[in-house]
N, C-alpha and C positions, 0 to 999 in steps of 0.2 A: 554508666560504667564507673566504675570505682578505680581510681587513678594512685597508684603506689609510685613513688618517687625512689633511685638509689639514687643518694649521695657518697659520691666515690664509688659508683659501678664500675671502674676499670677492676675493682679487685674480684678479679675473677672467678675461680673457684668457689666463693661465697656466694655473691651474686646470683653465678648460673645456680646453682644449687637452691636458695632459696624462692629464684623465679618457677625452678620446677616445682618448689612444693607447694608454693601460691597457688598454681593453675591447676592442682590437683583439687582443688576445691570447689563444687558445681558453682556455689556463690559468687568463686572469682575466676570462672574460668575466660570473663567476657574482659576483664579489668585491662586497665591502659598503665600496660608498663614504662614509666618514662627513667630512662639512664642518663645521669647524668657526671661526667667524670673530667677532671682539666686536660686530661692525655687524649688528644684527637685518635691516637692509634690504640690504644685501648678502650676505649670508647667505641670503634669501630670493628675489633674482634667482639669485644661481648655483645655489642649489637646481630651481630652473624650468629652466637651462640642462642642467645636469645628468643631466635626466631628460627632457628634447627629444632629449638623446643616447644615454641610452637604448631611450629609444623607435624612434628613426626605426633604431639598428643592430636593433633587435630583440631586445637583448641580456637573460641571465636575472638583472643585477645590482639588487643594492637600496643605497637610499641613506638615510641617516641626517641628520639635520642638527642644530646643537650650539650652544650659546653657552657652555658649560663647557667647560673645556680636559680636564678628568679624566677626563668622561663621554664624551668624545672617544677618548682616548687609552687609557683601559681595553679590553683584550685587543687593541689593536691588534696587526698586522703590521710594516707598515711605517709612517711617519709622514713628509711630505712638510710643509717648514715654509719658507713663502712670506710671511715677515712685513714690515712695517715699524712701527715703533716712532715713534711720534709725526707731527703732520701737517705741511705745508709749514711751517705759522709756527713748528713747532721747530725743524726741519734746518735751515731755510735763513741763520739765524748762521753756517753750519759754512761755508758759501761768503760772504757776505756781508760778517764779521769778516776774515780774510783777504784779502779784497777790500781792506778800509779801509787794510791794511798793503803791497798791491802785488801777493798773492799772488791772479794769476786765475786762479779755479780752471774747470774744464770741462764737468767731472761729479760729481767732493767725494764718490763713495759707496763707495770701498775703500780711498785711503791718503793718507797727508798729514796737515793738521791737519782737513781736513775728514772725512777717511775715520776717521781714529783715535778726534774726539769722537762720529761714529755710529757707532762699535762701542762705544763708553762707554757707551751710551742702549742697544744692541741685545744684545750678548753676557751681562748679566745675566739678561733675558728669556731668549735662546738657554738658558742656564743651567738656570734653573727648568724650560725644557719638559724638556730632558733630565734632569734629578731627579727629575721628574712620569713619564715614561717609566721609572725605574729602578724607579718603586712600582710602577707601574702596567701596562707592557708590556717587564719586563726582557729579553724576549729581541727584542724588534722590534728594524726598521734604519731610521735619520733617515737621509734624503735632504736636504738640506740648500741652500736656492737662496736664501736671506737674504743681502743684503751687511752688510761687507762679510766677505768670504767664510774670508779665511783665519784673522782675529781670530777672530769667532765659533766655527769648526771648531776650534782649536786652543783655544780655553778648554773646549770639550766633552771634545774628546777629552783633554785635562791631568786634566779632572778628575768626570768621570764616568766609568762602566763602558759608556756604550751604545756601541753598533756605529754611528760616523757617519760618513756621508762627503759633501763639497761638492758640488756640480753646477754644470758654466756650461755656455753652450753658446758659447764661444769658439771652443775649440779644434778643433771639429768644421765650428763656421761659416768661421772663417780658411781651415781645410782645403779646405773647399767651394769659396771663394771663389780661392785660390791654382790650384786645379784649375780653376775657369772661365778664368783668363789665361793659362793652357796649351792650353787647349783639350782639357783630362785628361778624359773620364769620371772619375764620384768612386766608382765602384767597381774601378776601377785605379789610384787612389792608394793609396799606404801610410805610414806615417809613424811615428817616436818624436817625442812632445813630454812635455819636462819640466821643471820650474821649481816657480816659485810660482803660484797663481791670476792671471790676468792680464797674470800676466812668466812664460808661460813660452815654450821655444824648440822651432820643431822641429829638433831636431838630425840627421834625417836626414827628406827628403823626396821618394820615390820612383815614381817612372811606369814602373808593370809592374817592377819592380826595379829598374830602374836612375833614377841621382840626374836629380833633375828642377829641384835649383837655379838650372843655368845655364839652363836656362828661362825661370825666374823671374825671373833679374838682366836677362834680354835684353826680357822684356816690360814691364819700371820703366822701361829705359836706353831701351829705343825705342818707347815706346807712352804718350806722353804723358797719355790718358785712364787710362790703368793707373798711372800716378806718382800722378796727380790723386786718384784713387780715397782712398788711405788716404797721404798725402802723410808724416805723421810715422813711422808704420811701416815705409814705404819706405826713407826715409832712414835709420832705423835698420838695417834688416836691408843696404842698401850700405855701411856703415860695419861694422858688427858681424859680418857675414855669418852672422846666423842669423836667419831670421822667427819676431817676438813674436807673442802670443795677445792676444784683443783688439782693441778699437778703436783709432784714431789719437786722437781725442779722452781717451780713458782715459790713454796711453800717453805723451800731452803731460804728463800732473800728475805722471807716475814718475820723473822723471829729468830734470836740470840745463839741458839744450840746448834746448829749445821754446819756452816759454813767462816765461821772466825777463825780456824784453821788449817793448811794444807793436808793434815792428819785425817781432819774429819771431814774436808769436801772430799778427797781421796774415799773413806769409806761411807760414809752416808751419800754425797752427790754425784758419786762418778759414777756408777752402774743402773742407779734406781732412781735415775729423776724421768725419762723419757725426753728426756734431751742430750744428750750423751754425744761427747763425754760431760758434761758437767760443768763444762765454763762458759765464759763468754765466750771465747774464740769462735765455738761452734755457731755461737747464734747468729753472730757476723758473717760468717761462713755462710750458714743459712740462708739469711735474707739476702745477701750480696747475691749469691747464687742465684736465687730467686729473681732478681731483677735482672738478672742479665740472661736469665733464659727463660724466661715467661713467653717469648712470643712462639719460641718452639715447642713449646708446649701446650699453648692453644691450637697453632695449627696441626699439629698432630690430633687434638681431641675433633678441629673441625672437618677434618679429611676421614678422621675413621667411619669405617661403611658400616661397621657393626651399629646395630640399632642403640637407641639408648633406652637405661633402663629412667624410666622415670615415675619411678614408683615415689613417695611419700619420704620424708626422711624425719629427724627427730629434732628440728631447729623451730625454738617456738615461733618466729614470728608469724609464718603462717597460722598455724591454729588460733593465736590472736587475732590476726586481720580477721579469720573466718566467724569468730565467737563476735566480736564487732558487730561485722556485718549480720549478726541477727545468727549465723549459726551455732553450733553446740556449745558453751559455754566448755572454759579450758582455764584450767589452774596451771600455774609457771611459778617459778621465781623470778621477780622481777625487781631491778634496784629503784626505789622508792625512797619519799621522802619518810625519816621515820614519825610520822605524829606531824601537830604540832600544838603549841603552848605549854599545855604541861600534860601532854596523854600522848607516849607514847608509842608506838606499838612492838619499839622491842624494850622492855623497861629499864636495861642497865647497859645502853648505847644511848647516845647526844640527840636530846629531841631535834630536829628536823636536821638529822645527819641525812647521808643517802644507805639503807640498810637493805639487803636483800633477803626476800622475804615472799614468802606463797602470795599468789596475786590471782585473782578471778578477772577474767574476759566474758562481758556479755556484752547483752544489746546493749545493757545499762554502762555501760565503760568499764573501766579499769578499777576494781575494789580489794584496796590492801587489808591483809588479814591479821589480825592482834596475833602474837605471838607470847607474850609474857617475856617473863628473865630468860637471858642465853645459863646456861649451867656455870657456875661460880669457876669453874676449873678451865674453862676457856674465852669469860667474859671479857678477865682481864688483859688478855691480849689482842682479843676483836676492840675493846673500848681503846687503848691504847693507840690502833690502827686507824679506829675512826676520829680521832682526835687528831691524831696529827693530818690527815685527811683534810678535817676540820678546820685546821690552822693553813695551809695550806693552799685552799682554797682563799681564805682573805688575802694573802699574800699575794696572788695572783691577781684576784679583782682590784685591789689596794696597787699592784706594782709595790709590794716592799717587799725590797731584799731581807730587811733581819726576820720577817715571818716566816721566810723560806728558811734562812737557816737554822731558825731557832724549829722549826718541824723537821727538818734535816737532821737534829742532834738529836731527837727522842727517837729518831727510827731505832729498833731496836737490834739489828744487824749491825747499822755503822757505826751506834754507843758502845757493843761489843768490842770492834776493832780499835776502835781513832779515840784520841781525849779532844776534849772541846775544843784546841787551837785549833790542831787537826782537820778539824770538822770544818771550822774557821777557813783554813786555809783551802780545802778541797772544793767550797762550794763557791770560794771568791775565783778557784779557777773554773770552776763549771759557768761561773754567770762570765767570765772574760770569754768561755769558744763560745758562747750560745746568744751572749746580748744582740745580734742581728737578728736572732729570731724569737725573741722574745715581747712581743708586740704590748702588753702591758708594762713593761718595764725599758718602754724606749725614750723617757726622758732621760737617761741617763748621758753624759755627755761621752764622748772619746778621746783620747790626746793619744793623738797622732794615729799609729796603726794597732793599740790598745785600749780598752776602755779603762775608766778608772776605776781602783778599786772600790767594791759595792760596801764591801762590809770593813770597819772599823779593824785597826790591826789590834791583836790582844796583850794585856799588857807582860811583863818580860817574862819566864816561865820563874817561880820560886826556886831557892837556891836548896838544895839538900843541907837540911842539920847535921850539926858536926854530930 
């Protein structure tokens, strides 16, 4: 029986979701679900849900449930890691502290100075699971749906031996969604997208083979509820002429044009991100909420008598595990290493960055697919992301503060708002709320109930000529 592990199975909705689509497969309908989560009481609703889905398919699977991550992870398979690292009152400095300096963030959970200090908090966790899997299940595959996505992936894959690769469902939902404004069935589209997680492009977009672009520009330019719909991606892909992965909301924090003023998050961010309204307030809102009513809302899902639908749904991990195990072989996007020494397969991004990029599932594993150059008119901004990415990433492994800030200053949102003191001054307060949970960066000393500051102060500001 083929043993699939979640790491961080309290997170519910995910979880039950992709354990239904698991057992939808004859290959795994026998497999041994083991949950494992640090929340005894979460742990023990998705346990209940768990096994409502096996029951009602009929299925011959067994399920295991854990509060140890080792007892989990030994003889695993595959290993499915759905975490978050700390609760609202830690993240939300990462949007909050930025705020004080100008910078509104939208969503703060993949890049920027919000995205960067939770992958400080997240990517050494990431770490240890996968050092835990080298003892324990060296030959399993991490499936990977932690943000943010591409830090995390790329400190594994730098510096472990496991087989991992990212999962979003972006690039398949954009797909979807580009197909509905066509009027495409989505089993007659076809597409290459490649980039980075979140930035990437599709660089060709096609109905029955032929280019379904001018489609698309026609249903923005004259279908005003289709402008509305994701307003900042619009805008980008008529300017750039290539459509990003991702939300409009997301898509505002990447890049210089959106959101540097209260003028233009008002019109670009406030109606047409799908997070709305448009600020942080709401996401804190969001996720607060979410924590404090999570449990009535499983038991609601576990009391209703209505049957469940559990039909197949569009989240690759399964069709992975299934193309694994010997069945149908399944193309994804997967975040991967790009190349490495000097071949690599997306040609104008950082050889062995983490790049997302079409991926083949077979018996034979996991095989990334050459892509060539991203188009000149959107490289520079995917290469940009992936470098400080890049940078980023040492900073973290290294615990040095000035590679965090010096990748803090090229983001191209906070170069927009802040000048370099600025910058200076915003991320020596980011690392004072966060140094407790910053586990690579805990030699740092404290005096008294402050830590000291990390980063050098700059020298005096130049005086205005007469």
């Amino acid at each position: 029986m083929t043993k699939i592990t979640f790491i961080g199975a309290g997170s519910f909705g995910f979880t039950r979701k992709l354990v239904k689509d698991v057992l939808t497969f004859p290959l795994l309908e026998d497999a041994t679900i083991c949950l494992m989560d640090i929340d005894p009481a979460k742990l023990d609703y998705i346990e209940q849900a768990v096994r409502r889905i096996i029951r009602e398919g009929g299925y011959p699977a067994a399920v295991e449930t854990t509060l140890s991550r080792e007892e989990a992870l030994d003889g695993a398979d595959y290993v499915i890691v759905t975490i978050l690292v700390g609760r609202t009152d830690v993240w939300r400095t990462d949007i909050e502290i930025p705020k004080e300096y100008g910078i509104d963030t939208n969503i703060g959970d993949t890049r920027g100075p919000s995205g960067i200090f939770r992958a400080m908090r997240t990517a050494p966790v990431m770490l240890d699971i996968a050092r835990d899997m080298e003892r324990l299940c060296p030959g399993a595959v991490m499936l990977n749906y932690t943000n943010p996505m591409v830090i995390n992936c790329r400190a594994i894959q730098s510096q472990t031996n496991i087989v991992a690769t990212g999962l979003c469902h972006s690039v398949q939902g954009t797909a979807n969604m580009l197909a509905r404004w066509i009027g495409a069935p989505d089993d007659e589209i076809t597409f290459t997208c490649a980039g980075i997680n979140h930035m990437a492009w599709y660089t060709e977009f096609n109905w029955n083979g032929e280019d379904a672009y001018p489609l698309i520009r026609q249903a923005i330019t004259e279908r005003p509820e289709v402008y509305n719909e994701e307003q900042v991606r619009n805008e980008m892909y008529l300017h750039l002429d290539y459509y990003p992965t991702e939300s409009s909301g997301h898509h505002s924090e990447y890049n210089p044009w959106f959101r540097k003023r209260p003028d233009l998050i008002e019109k670009y961010c406030t109606h047409g991100t799908g997070w709305n309204p448009g600020e942080y307030a709401y996401v804190l809102k969001h996720y607060s909420g979410r924590e404090e009513t999570w449990r009535e809302q499983i038991i609601e899902w576990l009391d209703n008598p209505a049957p469940l639908d559990l039909s197949r749904g569009y989240e690759y991990a399964a069709y992975i595990i299934n193309a694994l195990e010997g069945g149908e072989p399944f193309q994804f996007n997967g975040n991967v290493p790009n190349g490495s020494g000097e071949t690599p397969l997306v040609d104008n991004l950082p050889v062995g960055a983490c790049v997302e990029i079409p991926v083949w599932a077979s018996k034979n594993g996991l095989e990334s697919v050459r892509v060539g150059p991203l188009p000149s008119s959107v490289a520079m901004l995917t290469g940009l992301s992936a470098q400080i990415e890049e940078m980023s990433v040492e900073g973290i492994l290294e615990g040095d503060p000035r590679k965090i800030f010096q990748a803090i200053l090229h983001d191209p949102l906070t170069t927009a708002v802040l000048t370099m003191a600025e910058i200076r001054d915003m991320v020596n307060q980011m690392f004072q709320a966060n140094i407790e949970h910053l586990p690579t960066f805990s030699t740092y000393e404290v005096e008294g109930d402050r830590p000291m500051r990390l980063l050098p102060e700059a020298r005096a500001e130049p005086a205005m000529a007469d």
